[in-house]
Rosetta silent file (secondary structure, phi, psi, omega in degrees, C-alpha in Angstrom):
SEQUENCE: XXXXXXXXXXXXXXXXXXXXXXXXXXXXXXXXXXXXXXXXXXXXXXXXXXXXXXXXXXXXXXXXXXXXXXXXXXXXXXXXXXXXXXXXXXXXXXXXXXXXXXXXXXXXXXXXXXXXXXXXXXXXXXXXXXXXXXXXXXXXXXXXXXXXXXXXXXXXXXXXXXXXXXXXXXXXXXXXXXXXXXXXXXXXXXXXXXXXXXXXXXXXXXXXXXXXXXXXXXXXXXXXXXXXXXXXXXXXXXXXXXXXXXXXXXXXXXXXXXXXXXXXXXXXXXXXXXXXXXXXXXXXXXXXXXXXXXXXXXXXXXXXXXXXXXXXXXXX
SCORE:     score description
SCORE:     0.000 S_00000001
   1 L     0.000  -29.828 -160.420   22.572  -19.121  -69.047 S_00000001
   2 H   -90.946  -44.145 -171.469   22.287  -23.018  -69.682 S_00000001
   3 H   -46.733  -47.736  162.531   23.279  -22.230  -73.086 S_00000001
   4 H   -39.349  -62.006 -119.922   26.370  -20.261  -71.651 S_00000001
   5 H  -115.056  -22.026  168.085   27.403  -23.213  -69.636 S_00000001
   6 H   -53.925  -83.839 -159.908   26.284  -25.924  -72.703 S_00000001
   7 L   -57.527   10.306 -166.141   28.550  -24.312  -74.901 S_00000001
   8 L  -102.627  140.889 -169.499   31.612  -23.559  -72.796 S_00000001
   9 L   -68.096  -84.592 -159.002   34.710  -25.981  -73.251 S_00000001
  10 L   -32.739  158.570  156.991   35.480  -25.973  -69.322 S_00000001
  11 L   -75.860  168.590  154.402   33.813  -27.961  -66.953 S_00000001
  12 H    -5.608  -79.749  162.911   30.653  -27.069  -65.133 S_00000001
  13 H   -75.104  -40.406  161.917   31.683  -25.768  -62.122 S_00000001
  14 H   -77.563  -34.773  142.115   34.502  -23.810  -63.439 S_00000001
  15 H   -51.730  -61.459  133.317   32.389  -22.111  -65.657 S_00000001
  16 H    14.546  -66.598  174.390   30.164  -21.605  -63.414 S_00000001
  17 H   -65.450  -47.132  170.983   32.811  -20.064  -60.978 S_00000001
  18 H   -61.942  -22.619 -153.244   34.061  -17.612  -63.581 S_00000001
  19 L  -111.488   -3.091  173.433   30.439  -16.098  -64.205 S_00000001
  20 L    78.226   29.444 -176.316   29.924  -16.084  -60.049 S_00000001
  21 L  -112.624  126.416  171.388   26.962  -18.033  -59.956 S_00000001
  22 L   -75.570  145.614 -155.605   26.931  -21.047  -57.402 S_00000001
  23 H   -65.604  -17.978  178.594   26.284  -24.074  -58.456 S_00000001
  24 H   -70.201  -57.261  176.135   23.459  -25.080  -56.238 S_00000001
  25 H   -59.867  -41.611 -164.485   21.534  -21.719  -57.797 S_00000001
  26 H   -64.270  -90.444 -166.941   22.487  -22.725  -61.695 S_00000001
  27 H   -27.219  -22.577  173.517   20.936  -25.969  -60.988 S_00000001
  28 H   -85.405  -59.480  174.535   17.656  -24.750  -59.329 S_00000001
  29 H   -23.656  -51.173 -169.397   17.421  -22.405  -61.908 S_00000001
  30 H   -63.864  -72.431 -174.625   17.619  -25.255  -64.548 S_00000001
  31 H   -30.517  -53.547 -131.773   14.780  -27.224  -62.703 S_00000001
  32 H   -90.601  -79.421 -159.128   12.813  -24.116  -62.791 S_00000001
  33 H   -50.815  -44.134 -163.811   13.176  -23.775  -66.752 S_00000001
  34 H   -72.735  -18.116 -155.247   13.004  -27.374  -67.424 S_00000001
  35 H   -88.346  -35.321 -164.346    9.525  -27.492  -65.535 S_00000001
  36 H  -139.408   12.931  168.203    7.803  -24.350  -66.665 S_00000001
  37 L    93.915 -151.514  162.289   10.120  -22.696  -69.458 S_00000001
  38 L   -49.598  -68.532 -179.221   10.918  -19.250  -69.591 S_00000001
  39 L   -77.635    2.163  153.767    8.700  -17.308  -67.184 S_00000001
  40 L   -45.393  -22.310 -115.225    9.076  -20.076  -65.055 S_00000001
  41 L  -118.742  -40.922 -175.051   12.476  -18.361  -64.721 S_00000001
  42 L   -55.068  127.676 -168.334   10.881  -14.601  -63.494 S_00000001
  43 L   -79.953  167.141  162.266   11.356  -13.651  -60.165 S_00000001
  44 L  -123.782  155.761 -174.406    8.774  -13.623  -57.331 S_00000001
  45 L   -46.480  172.596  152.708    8.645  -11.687  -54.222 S_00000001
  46 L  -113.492   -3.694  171.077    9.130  -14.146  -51.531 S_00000001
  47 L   -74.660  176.430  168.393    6.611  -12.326  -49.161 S_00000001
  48 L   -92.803  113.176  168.994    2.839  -13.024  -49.910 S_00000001
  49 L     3.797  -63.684 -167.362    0.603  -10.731  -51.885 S_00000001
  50 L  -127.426  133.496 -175.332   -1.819   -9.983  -49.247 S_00000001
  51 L  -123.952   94.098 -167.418   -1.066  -10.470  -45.667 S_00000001
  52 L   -29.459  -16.438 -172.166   -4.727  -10.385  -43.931 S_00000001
  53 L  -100.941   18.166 -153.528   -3.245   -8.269  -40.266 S_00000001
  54 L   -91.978  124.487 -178.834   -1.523   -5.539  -42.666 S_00000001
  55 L   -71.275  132.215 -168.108   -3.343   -2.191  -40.779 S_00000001
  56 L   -90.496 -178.927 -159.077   -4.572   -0.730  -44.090 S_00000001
  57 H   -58.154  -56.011  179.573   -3.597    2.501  -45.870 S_00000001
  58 H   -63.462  -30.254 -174.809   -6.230    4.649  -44.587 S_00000001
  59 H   -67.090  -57.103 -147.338   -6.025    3.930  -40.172 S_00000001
  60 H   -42.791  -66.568 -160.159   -1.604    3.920  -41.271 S_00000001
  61 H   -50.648  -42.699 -170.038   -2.758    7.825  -42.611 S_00000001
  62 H   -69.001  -40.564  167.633   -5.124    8.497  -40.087 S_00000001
  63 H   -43.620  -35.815  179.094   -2.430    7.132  -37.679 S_00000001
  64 H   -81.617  -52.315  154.295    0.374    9.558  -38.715 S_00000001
  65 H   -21.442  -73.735 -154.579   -2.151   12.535  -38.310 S_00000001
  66 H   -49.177  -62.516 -163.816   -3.040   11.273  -35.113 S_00000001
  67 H   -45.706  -53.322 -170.005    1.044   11.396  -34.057 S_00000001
  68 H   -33.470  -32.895 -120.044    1.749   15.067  -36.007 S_00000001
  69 H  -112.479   -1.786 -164.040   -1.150   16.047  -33.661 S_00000001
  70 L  -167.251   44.343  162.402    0.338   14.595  -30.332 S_00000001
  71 L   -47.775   -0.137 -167.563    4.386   15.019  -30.938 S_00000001
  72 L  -100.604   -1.523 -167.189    5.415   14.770  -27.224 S_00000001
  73 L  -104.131  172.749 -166.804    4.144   10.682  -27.032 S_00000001
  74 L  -125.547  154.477 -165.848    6.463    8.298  -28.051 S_00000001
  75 H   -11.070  -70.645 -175.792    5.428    4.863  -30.287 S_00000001
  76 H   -24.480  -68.852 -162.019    4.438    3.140  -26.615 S_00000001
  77 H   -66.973  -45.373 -165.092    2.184    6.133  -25.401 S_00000001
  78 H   -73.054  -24.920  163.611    0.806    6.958  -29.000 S_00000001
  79 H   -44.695  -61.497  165.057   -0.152    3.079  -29.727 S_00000001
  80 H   -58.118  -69.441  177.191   -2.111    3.501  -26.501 S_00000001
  81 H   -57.268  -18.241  151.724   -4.057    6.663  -26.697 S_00000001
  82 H   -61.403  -30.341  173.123   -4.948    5.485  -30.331 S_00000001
  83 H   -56.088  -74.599 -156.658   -6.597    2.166  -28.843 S_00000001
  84 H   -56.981  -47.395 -165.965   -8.171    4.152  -26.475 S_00000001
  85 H   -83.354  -44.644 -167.461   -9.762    7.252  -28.063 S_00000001
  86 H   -73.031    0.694  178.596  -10.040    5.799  -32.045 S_00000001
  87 L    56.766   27.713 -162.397  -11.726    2.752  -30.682 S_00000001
  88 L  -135.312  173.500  149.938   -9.035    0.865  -33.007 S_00000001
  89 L  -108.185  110.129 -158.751   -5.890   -1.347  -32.252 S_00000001
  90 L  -135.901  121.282  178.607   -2.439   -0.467  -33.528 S_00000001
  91 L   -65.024  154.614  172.650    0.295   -2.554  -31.435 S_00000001
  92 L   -81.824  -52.708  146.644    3.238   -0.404  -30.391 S_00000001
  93 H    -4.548  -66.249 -167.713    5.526   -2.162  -32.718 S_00000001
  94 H   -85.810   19.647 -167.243    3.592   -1.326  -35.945 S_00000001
  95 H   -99.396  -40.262  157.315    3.289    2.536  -34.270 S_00000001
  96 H   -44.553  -75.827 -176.174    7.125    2.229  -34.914 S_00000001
  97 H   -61.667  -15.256  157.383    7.164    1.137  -38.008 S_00000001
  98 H   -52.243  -59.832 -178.254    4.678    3.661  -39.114 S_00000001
  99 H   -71.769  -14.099 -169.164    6.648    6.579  -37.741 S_00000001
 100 H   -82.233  -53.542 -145.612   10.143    4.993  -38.480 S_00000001
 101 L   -82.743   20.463  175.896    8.714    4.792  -42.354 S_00000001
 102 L  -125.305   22.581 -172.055    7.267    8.527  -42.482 S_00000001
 103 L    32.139   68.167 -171.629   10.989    9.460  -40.736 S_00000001
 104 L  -121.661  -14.224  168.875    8.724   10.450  -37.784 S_00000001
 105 L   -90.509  129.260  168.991   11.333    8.548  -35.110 S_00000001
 106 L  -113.100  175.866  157.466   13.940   10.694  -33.589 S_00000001
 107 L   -55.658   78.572  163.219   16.596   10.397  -30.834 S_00000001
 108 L    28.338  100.591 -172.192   15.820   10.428  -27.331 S_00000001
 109 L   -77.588   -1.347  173.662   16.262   14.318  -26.019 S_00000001
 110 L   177.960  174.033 -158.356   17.694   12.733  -22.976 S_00000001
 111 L  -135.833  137.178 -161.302   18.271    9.483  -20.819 S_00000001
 112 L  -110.227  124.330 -179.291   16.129    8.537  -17.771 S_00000001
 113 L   -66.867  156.905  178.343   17.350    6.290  -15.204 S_00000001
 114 L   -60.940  135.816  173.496   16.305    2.980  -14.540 S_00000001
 115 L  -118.243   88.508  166.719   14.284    2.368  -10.988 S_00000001
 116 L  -117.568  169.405 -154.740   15.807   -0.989  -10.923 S_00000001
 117 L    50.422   63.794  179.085   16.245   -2.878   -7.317 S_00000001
 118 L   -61.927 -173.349  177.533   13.038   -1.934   -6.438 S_00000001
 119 L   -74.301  139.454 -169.996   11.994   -1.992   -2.552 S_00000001
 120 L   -75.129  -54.642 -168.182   11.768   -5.976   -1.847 S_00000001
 121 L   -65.164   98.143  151.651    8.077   -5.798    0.000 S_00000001
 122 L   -43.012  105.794 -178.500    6.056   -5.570   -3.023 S_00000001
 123 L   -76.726  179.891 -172.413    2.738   -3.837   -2.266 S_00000001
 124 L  -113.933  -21.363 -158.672   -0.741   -5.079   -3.383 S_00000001
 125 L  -158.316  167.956 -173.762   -3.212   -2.080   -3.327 S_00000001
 126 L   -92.645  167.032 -168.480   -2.839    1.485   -3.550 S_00000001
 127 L    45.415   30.085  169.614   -2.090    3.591   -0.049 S_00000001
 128 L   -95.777  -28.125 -173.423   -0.015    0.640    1.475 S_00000001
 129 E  -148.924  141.244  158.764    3.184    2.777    1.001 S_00000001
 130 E  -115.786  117.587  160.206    3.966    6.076    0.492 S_00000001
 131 E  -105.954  126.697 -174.776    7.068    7.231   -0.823 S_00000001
 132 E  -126.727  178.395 -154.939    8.828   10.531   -0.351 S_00000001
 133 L  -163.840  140.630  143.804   11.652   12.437   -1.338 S_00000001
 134 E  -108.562  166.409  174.508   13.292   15.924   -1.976 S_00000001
 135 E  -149.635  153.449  176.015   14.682   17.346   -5.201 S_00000001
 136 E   -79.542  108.520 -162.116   16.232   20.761   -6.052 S_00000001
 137 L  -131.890   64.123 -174.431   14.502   22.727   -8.573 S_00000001
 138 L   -39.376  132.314  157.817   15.960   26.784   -9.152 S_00000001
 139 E  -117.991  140.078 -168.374   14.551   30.074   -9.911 S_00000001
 140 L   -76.055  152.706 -168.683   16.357   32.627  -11.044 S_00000001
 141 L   102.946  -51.321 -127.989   16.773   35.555   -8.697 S_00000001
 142 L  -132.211  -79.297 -166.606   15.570   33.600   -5.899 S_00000001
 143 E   119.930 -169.430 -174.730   17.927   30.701   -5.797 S_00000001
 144 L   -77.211  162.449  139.491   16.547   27.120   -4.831 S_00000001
 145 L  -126.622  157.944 -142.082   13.810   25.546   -3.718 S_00000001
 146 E  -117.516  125.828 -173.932   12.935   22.283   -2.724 S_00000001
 147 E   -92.610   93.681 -173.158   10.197   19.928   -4.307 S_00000001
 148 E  -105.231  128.580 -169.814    8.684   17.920   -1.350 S_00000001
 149 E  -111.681  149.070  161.701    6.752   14.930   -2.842 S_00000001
 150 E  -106.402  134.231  154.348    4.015   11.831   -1.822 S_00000001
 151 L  -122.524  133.640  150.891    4.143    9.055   -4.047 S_00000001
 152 E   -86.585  109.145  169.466    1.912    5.877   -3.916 S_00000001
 153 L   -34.926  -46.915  177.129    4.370    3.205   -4.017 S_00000001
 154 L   -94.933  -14.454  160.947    1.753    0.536   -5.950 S_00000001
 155 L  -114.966  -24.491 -160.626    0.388    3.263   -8.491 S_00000001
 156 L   112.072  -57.281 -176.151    2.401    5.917   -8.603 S_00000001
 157 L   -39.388  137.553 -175.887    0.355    7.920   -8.311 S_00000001
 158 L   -93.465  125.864 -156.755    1.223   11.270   -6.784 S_00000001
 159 L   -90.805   -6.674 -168.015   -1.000   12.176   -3.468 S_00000001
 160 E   174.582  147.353 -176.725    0.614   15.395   -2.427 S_00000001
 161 E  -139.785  114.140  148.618    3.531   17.851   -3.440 S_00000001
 162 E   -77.048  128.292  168.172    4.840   20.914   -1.673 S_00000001
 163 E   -94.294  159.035  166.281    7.418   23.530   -3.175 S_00000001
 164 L  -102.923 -172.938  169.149    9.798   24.543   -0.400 S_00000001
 165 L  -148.864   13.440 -177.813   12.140   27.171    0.681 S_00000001
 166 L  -174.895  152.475  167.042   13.941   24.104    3.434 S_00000001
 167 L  -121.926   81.001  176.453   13.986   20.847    3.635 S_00000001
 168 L  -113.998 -173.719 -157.286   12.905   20.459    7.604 S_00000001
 169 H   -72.049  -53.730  166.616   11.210   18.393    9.073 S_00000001
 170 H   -51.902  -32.491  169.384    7.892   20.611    9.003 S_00000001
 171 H   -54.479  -48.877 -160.875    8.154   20.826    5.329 S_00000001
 172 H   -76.835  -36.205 -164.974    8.006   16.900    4.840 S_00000001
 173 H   -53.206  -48.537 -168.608    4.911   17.211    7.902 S_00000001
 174 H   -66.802  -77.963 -153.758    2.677   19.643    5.798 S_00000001
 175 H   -27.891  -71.214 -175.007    3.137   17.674    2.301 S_00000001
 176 H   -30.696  -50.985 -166.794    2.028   14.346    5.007 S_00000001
 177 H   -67.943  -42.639  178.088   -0.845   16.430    6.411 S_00000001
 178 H   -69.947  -35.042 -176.020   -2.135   17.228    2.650 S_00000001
 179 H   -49.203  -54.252  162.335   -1.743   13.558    1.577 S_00000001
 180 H   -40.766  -86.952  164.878   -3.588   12.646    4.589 S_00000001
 181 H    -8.290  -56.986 -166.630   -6.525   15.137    3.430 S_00000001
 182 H   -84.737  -15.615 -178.748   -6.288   13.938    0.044 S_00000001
 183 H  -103.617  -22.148 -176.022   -6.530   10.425    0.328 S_00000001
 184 L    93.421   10.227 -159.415   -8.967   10.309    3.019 S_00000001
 185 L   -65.204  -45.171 -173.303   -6.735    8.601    5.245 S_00000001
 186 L   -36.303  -26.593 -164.439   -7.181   11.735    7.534 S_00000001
 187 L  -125.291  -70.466 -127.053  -11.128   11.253    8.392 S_00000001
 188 L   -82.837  138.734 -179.942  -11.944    7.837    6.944 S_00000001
 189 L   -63.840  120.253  158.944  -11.553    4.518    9.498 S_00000001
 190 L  -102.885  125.024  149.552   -8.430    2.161    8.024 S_00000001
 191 L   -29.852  -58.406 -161.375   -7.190   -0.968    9.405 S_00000001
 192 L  -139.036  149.216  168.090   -3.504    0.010    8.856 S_00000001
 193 L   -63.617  165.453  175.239   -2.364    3.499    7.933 S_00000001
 194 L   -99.834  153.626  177.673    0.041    4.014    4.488 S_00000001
 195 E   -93.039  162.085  167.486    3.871    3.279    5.716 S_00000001
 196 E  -108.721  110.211  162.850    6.078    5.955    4.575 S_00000001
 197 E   -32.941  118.852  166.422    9.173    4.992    2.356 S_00000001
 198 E  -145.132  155.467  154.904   12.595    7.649    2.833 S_00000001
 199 L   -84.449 -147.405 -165.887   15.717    7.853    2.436 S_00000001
 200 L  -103.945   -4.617 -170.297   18.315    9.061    5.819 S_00000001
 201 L   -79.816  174.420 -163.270   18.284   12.508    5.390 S_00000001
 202 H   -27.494  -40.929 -153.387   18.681   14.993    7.978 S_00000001
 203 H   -90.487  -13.509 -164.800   14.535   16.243    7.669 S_00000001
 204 H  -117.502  -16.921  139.728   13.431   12.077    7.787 S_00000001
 205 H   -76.329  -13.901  163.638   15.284   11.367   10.999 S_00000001
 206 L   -31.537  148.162 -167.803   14.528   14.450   13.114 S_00000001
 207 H   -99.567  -27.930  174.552   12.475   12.939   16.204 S_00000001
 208 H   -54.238  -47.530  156.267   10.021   15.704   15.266 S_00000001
 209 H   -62.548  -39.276  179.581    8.686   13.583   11.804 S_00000001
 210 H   -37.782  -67.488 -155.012    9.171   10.501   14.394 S_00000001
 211 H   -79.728  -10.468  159.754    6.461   12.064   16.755 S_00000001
 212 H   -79.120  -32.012 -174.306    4.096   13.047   13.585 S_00000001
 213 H   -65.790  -56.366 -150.925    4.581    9.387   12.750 S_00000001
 214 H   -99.046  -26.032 -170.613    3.447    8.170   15.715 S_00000001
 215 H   -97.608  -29.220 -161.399    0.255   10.685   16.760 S_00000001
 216 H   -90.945  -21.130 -152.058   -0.963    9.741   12.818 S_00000001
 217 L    77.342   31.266  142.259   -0.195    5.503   13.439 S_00000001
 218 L  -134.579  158.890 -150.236    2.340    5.391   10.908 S_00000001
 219 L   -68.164  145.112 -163.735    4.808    3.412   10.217 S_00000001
 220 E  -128.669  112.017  167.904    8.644    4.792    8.789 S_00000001
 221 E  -118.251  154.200  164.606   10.900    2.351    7.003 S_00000001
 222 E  -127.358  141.571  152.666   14.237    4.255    5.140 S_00000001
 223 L   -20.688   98.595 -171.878   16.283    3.050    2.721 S_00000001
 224 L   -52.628  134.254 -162.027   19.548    1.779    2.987 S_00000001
 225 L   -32.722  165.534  173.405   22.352    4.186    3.205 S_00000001
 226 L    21.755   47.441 -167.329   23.808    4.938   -0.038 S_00000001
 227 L  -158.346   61.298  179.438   20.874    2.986   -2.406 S_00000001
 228 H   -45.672  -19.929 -156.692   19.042    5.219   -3.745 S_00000001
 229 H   -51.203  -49.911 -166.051   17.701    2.395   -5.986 S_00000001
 230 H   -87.802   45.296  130.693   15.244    1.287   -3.474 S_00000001
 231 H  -130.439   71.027  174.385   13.259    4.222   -3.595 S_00000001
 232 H   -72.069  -43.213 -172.631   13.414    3.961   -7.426 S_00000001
 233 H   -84.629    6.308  171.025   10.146    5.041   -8.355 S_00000001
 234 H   -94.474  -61.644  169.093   10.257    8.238   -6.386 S_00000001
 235 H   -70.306  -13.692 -155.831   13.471    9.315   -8.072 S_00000001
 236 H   -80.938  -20.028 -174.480   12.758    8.022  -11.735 S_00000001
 237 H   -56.281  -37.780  160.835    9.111   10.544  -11.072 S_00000001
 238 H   -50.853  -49.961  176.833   12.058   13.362  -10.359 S_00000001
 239 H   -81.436  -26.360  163.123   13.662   12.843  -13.426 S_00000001
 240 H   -53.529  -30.681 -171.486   10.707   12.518  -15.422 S_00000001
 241 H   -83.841  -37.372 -177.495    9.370   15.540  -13.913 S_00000001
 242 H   -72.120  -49.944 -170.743   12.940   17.585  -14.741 S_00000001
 243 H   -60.929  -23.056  174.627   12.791   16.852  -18.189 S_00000001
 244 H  -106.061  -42.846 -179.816    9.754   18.241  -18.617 S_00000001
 245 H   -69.618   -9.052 -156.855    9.426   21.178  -16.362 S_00000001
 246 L  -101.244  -14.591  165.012   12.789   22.086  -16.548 S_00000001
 247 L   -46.639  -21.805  175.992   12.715   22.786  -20.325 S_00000001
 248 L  -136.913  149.894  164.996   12.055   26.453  -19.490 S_00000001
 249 L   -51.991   90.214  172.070   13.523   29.032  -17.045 S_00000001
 250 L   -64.285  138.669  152.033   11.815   30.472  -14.013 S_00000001
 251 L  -110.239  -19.383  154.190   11.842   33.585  -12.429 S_00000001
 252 L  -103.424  133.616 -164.427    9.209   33.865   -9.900 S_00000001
 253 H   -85.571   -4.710  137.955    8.512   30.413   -7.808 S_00000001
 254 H   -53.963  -38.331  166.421    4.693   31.182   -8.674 S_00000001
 255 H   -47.485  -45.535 -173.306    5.573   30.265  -12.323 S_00000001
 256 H   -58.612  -79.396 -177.210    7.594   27.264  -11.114 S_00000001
 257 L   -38.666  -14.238 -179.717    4.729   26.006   -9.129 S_00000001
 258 L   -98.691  -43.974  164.159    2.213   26.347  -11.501 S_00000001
 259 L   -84.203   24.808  172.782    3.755   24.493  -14.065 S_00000001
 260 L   -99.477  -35.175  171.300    4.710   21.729  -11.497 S_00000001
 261 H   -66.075  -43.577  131.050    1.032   21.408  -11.208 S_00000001
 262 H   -14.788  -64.774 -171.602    0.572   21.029  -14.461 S_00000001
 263 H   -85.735  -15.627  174.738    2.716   18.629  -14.965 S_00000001
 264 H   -57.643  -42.696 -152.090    1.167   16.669  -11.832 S_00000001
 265 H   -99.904    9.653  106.653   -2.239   16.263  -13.049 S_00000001
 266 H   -36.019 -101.523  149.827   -0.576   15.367  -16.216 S_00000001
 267 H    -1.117  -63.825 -177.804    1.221   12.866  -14.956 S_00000001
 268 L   -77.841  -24.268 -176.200   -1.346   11.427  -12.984 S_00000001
 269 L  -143.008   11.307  160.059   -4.416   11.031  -15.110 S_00000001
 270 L  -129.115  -53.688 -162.737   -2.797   11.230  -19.394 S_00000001
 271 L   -48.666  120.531  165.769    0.779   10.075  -19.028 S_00000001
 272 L   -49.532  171.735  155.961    0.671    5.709  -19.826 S_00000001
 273 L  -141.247  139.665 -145.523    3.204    4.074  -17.903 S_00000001
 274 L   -86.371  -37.774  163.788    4.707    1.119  -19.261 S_00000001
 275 L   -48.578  -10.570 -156.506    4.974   -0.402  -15.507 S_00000001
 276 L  -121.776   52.809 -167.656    1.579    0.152  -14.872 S_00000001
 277 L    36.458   45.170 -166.715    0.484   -1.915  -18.290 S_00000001
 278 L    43.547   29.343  152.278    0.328    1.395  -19.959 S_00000001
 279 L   -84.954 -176.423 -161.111   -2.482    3.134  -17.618 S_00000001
 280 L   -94.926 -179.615 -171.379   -2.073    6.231  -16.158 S_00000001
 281 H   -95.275  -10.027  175.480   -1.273    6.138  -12.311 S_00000001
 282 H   -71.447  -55.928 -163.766   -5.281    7.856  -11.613 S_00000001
 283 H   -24.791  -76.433 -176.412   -6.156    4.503  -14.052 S_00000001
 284 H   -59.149  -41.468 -175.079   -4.574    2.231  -11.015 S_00000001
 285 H   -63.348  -48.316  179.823   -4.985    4.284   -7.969 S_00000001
 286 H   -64.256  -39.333  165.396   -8.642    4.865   -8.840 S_00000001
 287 H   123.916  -21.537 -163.973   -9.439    1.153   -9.076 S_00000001
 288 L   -98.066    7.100  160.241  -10.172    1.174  -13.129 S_00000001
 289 L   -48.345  -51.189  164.501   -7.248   -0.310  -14.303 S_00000001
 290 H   -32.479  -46.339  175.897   -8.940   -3.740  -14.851 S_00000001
 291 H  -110.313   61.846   88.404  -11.734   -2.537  -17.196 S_00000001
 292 H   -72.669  -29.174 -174.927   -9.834   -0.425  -19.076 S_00000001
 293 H   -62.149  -45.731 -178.145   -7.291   -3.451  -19.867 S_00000001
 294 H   -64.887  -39.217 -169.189  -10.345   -5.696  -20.701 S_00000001
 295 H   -63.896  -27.120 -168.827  -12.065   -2.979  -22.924 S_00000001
 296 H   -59.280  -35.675  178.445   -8.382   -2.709  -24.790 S_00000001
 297 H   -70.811    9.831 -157.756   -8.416   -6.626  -25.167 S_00000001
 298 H  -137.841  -97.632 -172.273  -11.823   -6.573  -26.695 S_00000001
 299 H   -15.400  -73.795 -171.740  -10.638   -3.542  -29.212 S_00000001
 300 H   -31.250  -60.626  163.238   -7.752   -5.860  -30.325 S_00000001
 301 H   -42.839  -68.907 -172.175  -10.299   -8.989  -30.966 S_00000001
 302 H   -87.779    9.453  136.324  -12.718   -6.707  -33.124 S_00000001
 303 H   -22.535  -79.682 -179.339   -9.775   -4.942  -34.413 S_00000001
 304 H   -49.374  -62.523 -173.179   -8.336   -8.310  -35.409 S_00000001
 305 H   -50.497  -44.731 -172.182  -11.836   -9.608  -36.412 S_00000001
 306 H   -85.005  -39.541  173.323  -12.647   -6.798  -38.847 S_00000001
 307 H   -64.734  -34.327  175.527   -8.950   -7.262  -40.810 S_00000001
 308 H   -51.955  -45.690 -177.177   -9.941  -10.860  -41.144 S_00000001
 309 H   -94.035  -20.233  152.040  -13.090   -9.794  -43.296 S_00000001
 310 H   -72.839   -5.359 -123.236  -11.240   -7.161  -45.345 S_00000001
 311 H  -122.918  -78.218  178.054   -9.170   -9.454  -45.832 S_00000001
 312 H   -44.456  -49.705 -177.089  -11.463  -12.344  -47.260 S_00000001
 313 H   -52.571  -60.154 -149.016  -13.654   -8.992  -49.013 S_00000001
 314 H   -78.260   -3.282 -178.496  -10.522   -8.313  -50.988 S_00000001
 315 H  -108.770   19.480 -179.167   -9.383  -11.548  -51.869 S_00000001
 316 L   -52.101    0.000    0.000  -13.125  -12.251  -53.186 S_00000001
């Protein structure tokens, strides 16, 4: 190239220009030659050889295994349940780029709504709020029925479910009455009762839930008309819950029901949640979010610790 640009009758930069090289580039080059010759001249990567956090070859393999083996979790969830069970720490980031580079990422089979404009009174503890809600779920033959749910407002978790055949007022009482049972609210001495969260419809204003309300000590706030938003986390559990149960057809409402139960105690004690720092909503509800968070931070550290000394072995 220098020779090129020695010998050509033009100037510099117009030779230069014809052969497409900029001039800035000729000129490094030329440093580069005069300092160390030819192979001076050879390119180099511009990354670094060894980069000491690089997860090595075997956890990336054992990592893609793990996903083949547990197709329904997505980067987020499978990042987590590898921390947890493999005792190892793979960030959800590089759980992407593992699966994007074994063409192991797909499309979304469908789009979930957002529970944004949550309810303004944040809670603090689990069984401060309950929120409930119906949704419309079909069997064929039968026609619909109605999914009456408890949700805890600060985990998520879900405390009680009913399927229906109406959405009265007695329907939303029993689901209340099991919650009660199940939580302990029912026997065990509380300072304050859980409030319950609704929207306006017809079955959550009836003076009949009023006077259940009132014999148990608790308290009924609803929603503002036409805002669903602020009972967000009550519908986005409904759509989460449709996507999965709803993949196959029912024909008997024992079928339905069984594999809404399923999907509860799913839900409740494997699915992460991204809201909930990726525990499960049993994780939080249960009290053991904290020391699960800490043991994960402590995996990361000797995680972390142990690439540092392969690291050091290999550049030995």
């Amino acid at each position: 190239m220098s020779r090129t640009v020695e010998a050509s009758h033009l100037p510099v930069r117009r030779t230069l220009a014809m052969l497409g090289i900029p001039s800035s580039t000729y000129y490094q080059w030329y440093a580069r030659w005069a300092d160390g010759g030819v192979d001076a001249l050879r390119d180099t990567s511009p990354r670094p050889r060894s980069v000491w956090n690089r997860i090595p070859d075997e956890i990336r393999d054992a990592f893609v295994e793990f996903a083949l083996d547990h197709e329904d979790l997505t980067p987020r969830e499978l990042a987590v349940k590898y921390t947890d069970e493999k005792r190892y720490f793979v960030s959800e980031s590089s759980a992407y780029r593992i699966l994007k580079a074994e063409d192991l990422i797909t499309a979304p089979a469908h789009v979930v709504i957002r529970a944004a404009d949550e309810f303004r009174d944040k809670t603090t503890r689990p069984t401060e709020l309950w929120q409930t809600d119906f949704t419309y779920l079909k069997v064929i033959g039968w026609g619909w029925f109605y999914l009456s749910t408890i949700l805890d407002d600060y985990s998520r978790y879900i405390i009680a479910w009913k399927l229906c055949t109406t959405m009265k007022a007695v329907d939303v009482t029993d689901t209340l009455d099991q919650a009660l049972e199940t939580s302990g609210c029912a026997h065990a001495t509380v300072v304050h009762k859980p409030r319950l969260l609704s929207d306006n419809g017809s079955s959550y204003v009836a003076a009949d839930l009023a006077d259940y309300l009132d014999t148990k000590g608790m308290d009924h706030v609803r929603g503002a008309p036409h805002h669903p938003q602020t009972q967000g986390k009550i519908e986005r559990w409904h759509q989460t819950m449709k996507n999965r149960v709803l993949l196959e057809n029912y024909y008997l409402p024992g079928d339905l029901e069984r594999q809404i139960g399923a999907f509860v105690g799913y839900y409740n004690t494997r699915r992460y949640h991204e809201s909930l720092d990726n525990l499960t909503p049993a994780d939080v509800h249960h009290g053991r979010g904290r020391t699960i968070l800490k043991m994960r931070e402590e995996i990361k550290k000797q995680t972390i610790r142990k690439r540092r000394l392969q690291h050091k072995a290999a550049a030995a």
